[in-house]
C-alpha positions in Angstrom: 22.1 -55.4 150.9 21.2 -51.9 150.3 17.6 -50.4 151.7 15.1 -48.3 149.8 16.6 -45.5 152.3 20.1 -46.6 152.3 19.7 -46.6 148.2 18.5 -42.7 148.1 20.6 -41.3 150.7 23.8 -42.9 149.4 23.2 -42.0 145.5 20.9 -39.6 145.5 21.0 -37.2 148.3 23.7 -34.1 147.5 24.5 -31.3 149.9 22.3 -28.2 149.0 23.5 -26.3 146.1 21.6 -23.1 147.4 19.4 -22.2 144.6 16.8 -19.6 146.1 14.1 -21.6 144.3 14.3 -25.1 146.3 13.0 -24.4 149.7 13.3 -27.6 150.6 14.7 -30.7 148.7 15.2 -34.5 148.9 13.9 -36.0 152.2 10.0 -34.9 153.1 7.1 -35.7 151.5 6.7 -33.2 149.6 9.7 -30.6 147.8 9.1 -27.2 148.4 10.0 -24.7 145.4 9.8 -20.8 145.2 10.1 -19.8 141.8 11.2 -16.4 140.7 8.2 -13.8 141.6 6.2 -12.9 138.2 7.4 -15.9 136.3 5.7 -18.8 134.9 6.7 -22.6 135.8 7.2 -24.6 133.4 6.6 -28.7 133.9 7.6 -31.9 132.1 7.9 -35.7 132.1 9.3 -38.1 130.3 9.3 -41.9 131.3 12.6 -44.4 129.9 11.7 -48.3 129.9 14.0 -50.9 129.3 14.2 -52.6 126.1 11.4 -50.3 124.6 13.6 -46.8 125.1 17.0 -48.3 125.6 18.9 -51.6 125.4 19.1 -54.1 128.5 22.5 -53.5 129.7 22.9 -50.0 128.7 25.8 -48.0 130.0 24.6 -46.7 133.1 26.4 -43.2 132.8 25.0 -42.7 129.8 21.8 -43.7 130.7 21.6 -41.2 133.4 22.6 -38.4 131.4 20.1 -39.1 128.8 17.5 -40.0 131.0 17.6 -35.9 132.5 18.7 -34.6 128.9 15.3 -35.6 127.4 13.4 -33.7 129.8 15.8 -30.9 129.6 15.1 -30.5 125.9 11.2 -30.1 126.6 12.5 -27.0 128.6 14.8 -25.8 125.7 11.5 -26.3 123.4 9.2 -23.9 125.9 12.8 -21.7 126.2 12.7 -22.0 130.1 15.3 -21.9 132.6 15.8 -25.4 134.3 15.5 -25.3 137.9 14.9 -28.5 139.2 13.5 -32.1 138.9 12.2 -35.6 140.2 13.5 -38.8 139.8 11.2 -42.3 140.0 13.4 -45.2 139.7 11.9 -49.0 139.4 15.0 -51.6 139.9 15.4 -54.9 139.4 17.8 -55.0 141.8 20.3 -52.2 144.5 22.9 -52.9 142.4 26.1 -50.6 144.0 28.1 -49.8 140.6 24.9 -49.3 138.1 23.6 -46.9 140.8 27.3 -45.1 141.1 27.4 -44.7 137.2 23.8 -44.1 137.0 23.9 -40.8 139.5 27.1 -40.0 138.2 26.1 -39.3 134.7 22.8 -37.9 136.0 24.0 -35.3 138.3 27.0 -34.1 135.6 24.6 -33.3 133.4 22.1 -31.7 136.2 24.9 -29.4 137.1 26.4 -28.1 133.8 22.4 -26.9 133.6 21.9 -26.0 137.8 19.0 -28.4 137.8 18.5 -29.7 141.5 17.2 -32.9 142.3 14.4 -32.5 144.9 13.1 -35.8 145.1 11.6 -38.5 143.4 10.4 -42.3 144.9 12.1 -45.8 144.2 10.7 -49.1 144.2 11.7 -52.3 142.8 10.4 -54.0 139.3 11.8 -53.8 136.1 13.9 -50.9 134.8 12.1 -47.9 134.5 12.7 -44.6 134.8 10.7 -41.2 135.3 11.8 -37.8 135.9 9.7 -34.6 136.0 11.6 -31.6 135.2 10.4 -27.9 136.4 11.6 -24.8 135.0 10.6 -20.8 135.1 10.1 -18.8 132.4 8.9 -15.4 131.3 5.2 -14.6 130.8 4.4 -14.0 127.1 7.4 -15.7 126.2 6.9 -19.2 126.2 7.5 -21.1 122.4 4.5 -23.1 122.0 3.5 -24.9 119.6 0.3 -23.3 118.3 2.4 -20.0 117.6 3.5 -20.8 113.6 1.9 -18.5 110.6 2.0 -18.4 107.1 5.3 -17.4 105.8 7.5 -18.4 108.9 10.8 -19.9 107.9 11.1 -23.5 109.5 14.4 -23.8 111.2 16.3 -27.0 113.1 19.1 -26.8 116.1 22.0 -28.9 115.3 22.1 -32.0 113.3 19.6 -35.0 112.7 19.9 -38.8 111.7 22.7 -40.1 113.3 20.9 -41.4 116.6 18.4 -43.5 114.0 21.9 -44.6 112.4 23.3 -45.7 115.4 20.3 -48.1 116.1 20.3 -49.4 112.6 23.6 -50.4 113.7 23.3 -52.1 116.7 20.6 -53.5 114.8 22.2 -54.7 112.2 19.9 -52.9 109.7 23.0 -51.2 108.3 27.3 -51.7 108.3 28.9 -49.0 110.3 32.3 -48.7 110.4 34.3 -48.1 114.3 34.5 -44.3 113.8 30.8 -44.0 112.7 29.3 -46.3 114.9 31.2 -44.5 118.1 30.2 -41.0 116.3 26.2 -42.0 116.0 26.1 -43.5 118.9 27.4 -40.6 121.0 24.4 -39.1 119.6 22.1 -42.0 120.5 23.0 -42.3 124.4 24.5 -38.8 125.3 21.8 -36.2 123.5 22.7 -32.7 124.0 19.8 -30.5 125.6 19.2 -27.1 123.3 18.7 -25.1 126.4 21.1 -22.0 125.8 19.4 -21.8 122.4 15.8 -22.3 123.5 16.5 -19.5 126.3 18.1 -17.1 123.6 15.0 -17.6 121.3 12.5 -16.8 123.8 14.2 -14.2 125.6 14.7 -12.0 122.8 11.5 -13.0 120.9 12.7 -14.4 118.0 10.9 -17.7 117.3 7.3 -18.2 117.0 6.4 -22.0 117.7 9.1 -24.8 118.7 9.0 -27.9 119.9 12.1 -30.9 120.4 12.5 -33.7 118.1 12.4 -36.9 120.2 9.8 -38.7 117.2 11.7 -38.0 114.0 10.9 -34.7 112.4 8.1 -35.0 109.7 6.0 -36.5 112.8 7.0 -34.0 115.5 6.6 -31.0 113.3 3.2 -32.4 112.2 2.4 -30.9 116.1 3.1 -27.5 115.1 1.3 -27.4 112.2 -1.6 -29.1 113.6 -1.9 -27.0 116.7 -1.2 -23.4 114.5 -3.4 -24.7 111.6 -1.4 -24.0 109.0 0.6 -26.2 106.3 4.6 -26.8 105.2 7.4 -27.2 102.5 10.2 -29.0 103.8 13.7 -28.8 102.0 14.8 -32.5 102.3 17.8 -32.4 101.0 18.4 -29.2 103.6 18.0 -31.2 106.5 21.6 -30.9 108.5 22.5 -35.0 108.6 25.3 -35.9 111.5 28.8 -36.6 110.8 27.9 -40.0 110.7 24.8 -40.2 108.3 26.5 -37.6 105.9 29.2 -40.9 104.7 25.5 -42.8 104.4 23.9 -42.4 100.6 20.7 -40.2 100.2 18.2 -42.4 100.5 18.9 -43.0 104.1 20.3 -39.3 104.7 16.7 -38.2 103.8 14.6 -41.2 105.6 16.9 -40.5 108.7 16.9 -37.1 108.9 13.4 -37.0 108.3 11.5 -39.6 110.7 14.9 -41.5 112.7 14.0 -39.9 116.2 16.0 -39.7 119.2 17.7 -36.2 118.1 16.7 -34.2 120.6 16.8 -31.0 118.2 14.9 -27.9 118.5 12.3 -27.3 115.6 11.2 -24.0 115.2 9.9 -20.9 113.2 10.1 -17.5 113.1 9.5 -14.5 110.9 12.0 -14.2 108.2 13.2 -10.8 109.7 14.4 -12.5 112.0 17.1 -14.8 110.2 20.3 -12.9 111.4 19.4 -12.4 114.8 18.7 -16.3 114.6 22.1 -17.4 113.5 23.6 -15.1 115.8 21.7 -16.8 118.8 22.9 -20.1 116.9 26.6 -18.7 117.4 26.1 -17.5 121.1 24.8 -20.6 122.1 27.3 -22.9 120.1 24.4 -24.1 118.6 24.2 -24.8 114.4 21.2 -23.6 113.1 19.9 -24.4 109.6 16.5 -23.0 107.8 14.7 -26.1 105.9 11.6 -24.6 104.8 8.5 -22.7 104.9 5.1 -22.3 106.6 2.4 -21.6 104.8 -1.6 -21.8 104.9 -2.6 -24.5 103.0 -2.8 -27.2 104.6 -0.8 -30.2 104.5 3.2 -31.5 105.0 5.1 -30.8 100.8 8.6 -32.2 101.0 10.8 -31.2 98.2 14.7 -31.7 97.3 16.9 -29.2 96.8 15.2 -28.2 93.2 11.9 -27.5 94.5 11.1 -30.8 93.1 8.1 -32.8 94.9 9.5 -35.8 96.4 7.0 -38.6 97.4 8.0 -40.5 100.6 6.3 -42.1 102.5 7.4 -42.4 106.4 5.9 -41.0 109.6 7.0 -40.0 112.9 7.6 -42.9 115.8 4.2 -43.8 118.0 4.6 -46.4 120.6 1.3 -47.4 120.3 1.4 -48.1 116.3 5.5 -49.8 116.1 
């Protein structure tokens, strides 16, 4: 039977990959980073729980890509560079092949972005898992969310809906066939981090406010506009829907897309001089970029449809206190 010790040194301890800003990784009591002189770090942690973030008996690759992709997409929202993070891991059990696919799929991912792991603690209790991610960033250039004014546009990474789809499916809420099932649910356990396009957008100036969408949009942009005291219009029927959701009718396209969660898009605005050098950051990152709407200063969240018609839905953002 595998020790605590065993466990870490066997799965989680990697040969040094050299990055000048871990002085000293996995193994003491403390990690040791140096960040670049003059730059600002930039910290974040999410926590995964069994059967309240993802399904007992989830894939375990998956899981541990998604597990570091949600915390990479807080960096793509601030537009830092990732350098490194911590892993806390509660088991059940030392199981030998859910730990092998586990740190499989979590250091792929942590490499295709040169994110170190540094350390981290394990115990054992039921399946929960907590990274903290650190990353470095100019000063001054950091996309936060109390950044938005009147007349930004309102613009979204990528596509929304079809992680919301894919658990309507497994929840037999709604009929998927094979192809969209596999296509939404690709989306559901494999998010994909905006980080090129965060960097690009912060490097260059070009948003104002961002934030990811991990709560469904109307309730995650509700943060922006909150913290910059200002008011929206949101296109509805603008709102890019995955490959999945776009064979769905418009009734779920629009409650999906709206407040489905789990997209791990960017949301962000910017001045509206600012639209071309925007979609060319979309195109240098590999990154679809669509404009939705508006800010504006009254107060207040107006969705429309493609007419400029008021539309009157009512749905919210995901709380894990309130559902």
């Amino acid at each position: 039977m595998l020790s605590e010790f065993d466990l870490i040194k066997r799965y989680f301890t990697r040969e040094r990959a050299g990055r000048a800003s871990t002085v000293l990784g996995v193994g003491d009591d403390c990690a040791l980073l140096a960040p670049t002189p003059g730059m600002q770090l930039a910290v974040s942690t999410d926590m995964l729980v069994e059967d309240r973030h993802f399904f007992a008996g989830a894939d375990p690759r998956k899981l541990g890509h998604k597990c570091l992709a949600v915390n990479l997409s807080d960096l793509a929202a601030m537009g830092a560079r990732p350098l490194a993070f911590t892993l806390a891991l509660a088991l059940p059990q030392a199981d030998a092949d859910w730990l092998a696919g586990f740190s499989e799929g979590l250091f792929a991912l942590a490499d295709e972005y040169g994110c170190e792991l540094i350390g981290g603690d394990t115990t054992r209790g039921p399946l929960n898992i907590c990274i903290t991610v650190f990353g470095e960033i100019e000063p001054g250039h950091a996309l936060r969310r109390d950044a938005a004014r009147d007349g930004d546009d309102i613009w979204i990474s990528g596509t929304l809906g079809d992680a919301r789809l894919a658990l309507a499916g497994y929840r037999n809420e709604a009929w998927l066939d094979a192809a969209s099932h596999e296509q939404a649910g690709a989306r559901m356990h494999t998010p994909t981090p905006r980080v090129a396009l965060g960097r690009l957008l912060a490097e260059q100036k070009l948003a104002r406010a961002a934030l990811d969408i991990s709560d469904g949009l109307i309730g995650d942009l509700s943060h922006i506009l909150a913290a910059s005291r200002v008011g929206a219009t949101l296109d509805v029927d603008a709102l890019p829907a995955g490959l999945a959701l776009q064979r769905e009718d418009q009734a779920l396209r629009r409650r999906f897309t709206l407040a489905g969660g789990d997209d791990y898009e960017l949301c962000f605005t910017a001045a509206p001089a600012q639209r071309a050098a925007i979609e060319d950051a979309g195109r240098a990152s590999a990154t679809p970029v669509t404009r939705v709407g508006r800010i504006e200063a009254a107060p207040g969240l107006r969705l429309v449809d493609a007419h400029g018609v008021p539309l009157a839905l009512s749905l919210r953002g995901w709380d894990h206190f309130q559902q």
